[in-house]
C-alpha positions as CSV (number, residue, x, y, z in Angstrom):
1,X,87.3,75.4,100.7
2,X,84.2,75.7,102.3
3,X,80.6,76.0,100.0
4,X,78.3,78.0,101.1
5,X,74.3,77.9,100.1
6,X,72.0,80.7,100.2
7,X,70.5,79.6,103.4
8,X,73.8,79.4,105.4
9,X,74.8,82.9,103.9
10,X,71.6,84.4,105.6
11,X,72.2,82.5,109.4
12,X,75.7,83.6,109.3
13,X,75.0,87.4,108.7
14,X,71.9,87.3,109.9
15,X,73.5,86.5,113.7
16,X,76.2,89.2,112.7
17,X,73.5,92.3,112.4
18,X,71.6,91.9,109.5
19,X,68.5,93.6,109.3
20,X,65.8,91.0,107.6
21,X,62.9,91.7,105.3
22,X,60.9,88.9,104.6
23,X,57.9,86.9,102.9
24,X,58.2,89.6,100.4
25,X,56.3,89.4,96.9
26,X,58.0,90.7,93.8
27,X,56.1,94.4,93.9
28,X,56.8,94.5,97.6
29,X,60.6,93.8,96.5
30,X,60.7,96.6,94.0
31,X,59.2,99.3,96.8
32,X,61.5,98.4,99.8
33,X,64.8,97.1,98.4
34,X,67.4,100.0,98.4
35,X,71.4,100.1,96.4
36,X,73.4,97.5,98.0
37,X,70.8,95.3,99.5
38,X,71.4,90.8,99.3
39,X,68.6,90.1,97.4
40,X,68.0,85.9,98.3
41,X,65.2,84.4,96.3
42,X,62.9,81.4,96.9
43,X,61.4,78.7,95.1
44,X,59.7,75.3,95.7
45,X,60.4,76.2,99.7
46,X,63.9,77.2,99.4
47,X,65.9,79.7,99.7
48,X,68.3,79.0,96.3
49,X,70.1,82.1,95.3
50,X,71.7,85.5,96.4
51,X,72.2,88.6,94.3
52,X,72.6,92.3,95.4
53,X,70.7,95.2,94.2
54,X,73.2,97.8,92.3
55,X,71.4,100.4,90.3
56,X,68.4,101.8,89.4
57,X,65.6,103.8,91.7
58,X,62.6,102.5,93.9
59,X,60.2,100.8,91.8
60,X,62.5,99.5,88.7
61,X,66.1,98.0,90.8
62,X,68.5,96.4,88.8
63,X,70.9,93.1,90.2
64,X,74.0,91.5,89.7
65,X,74.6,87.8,90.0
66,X,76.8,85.4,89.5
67,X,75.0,81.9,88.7
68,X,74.4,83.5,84.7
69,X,76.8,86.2,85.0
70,X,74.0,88.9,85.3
71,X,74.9,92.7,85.4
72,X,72.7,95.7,86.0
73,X,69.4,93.1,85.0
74,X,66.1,94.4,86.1
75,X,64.5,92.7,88.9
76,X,61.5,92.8,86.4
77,X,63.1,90.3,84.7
78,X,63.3,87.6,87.1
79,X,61.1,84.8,86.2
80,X,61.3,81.8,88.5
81,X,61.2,83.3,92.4
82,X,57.9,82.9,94.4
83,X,59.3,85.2,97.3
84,X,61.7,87.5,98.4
85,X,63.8,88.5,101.1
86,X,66.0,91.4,101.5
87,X,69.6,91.1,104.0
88,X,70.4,94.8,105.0
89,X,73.8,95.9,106.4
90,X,73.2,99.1,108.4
């Protein structure tokens, strides 16, 4: 079984057609994510986690994620990312 880290998720699907937001804060998040968007988050200069935007409405999005089994959790809520970027499948 191969593991996979956020980082190696975004080259693979970035090479496959993803369309890529980036260097976004969490504001900037809330106004250009839309339903189904990979959410990866950064920290201390890496990219450490994926999650995917499932409910809610421009401004107020809601995630799932596995790590802490999170379901339908605001994006509000999210405490310990310093950027954003958003993985798009057209």
């Amino acid at each position: 079984m191969q593991c996979v880290n956020a980082g190696d998720f975004f080259t693979y699907w970035k090479t496959r057609g993803g369309l890529v937001t980036t260097g976004l804060s969490k504001s900037q998040l809330q106004s250009k994510a839309k339903k189904g968007d990979i959410v990866q988050l950064k920290k201390d200069g890496s990219w450490y986690h994926s999650i995917i935007i499932t409910s809610g409405t421009t401004g107020n999005w809601n995630y799932c994620g596995h790590t802490s089994n999170r379901k339908d959790k605001p994006i509000s809520a999210i405490t310990e990312a310093t950027e954003y970027r958003i993985l798009r499948f057209a």
